[in-house]
C-alpha positions as CSV (number, residue, x, y, z in Angstrom):
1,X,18.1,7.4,5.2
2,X,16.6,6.6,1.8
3,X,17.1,2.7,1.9
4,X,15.1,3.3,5.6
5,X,12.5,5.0,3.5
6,X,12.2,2.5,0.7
7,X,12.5,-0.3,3.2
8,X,9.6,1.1,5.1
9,X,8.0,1.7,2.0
10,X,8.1,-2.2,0.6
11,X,7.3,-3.2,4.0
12,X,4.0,-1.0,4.3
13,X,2.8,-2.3,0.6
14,X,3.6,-6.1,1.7
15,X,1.3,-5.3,4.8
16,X,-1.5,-3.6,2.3
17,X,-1.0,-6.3,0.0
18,X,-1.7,-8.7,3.0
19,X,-4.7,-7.0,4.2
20,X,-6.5,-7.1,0.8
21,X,-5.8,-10.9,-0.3
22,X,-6.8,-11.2,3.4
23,X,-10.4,-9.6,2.7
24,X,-10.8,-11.2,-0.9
25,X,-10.4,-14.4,0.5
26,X,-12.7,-13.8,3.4
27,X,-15.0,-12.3,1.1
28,X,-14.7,-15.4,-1.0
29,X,-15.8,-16.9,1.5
30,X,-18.9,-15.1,2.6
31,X,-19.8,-15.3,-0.8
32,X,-19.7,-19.4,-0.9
33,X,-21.2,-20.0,2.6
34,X,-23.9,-17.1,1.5
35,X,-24.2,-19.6,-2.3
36,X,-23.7,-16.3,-4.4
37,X,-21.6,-18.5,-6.6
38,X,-22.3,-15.1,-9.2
39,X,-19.4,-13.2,-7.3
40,X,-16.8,-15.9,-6.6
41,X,-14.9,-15.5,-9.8
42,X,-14.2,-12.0,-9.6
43,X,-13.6,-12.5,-5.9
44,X,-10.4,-15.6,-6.8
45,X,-9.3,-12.7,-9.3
46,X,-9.0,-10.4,-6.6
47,X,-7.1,-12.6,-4.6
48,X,-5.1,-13.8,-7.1
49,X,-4.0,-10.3,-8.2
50,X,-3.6,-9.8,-4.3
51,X,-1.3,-12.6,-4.1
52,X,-3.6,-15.9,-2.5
53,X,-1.7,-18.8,-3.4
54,X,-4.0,-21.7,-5.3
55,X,-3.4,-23.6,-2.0
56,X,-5.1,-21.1,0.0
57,X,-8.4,-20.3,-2.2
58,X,-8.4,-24.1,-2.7
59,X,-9.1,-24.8,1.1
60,X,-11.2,-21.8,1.4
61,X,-13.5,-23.3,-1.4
62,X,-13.1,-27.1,0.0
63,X,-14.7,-26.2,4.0
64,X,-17.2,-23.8,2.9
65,X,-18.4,-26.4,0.5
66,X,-18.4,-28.8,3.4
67,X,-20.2,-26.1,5.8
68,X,-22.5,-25.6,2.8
69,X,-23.2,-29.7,2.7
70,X,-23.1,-29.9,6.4
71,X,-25.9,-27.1,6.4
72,X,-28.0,-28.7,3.9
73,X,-28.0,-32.1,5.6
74,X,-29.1,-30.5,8.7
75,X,-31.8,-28.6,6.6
76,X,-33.0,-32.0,5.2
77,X,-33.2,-33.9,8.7
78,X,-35.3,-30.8,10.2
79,X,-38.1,-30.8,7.3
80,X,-40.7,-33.1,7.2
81,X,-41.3,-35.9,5.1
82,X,-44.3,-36.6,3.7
83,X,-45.1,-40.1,2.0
């Protein structure tokens, strides 16, 4: 009965643990496609600490930068230029 409990246990903090770098990572996110670039290092922290793997902040970082570029191109065909 006690290995059920501590089983249960470790499994419920893996799921937590989950759920958190989950959020950090999506917040991560939000904060790079929002350019708050003031928050992102406390945000990697967080999902470091939560167990992100480099891997997996490193992609996060590479499309929002391309959504970020891809936005800003778009931005600079829709405004006029004057000459």
């Amino acid at each position: 009965m006690l290995n059920t409990l501590t089983g249960n246990q470790t499994n419920i903090d893996n799921i937590t643990k989950n759920v958190l770098k989950t959020t950090a990572v999506y917040y991560l996110a939000e904060a790079l496609l929002n350019e708050e670039y003031e928050d992102c290092a406390l945000l990697i922290k967080m999902a470091k600490q939560f167990g992100a793997l480099r891997d997996e902040i490193g992609n996060v970082i590479a499309v929002c930068h391309a959504e970020v570029i891809a936005q800003a191109d778009t931005y600079i065909l829709v405004v006029p230029r004057y000459y």
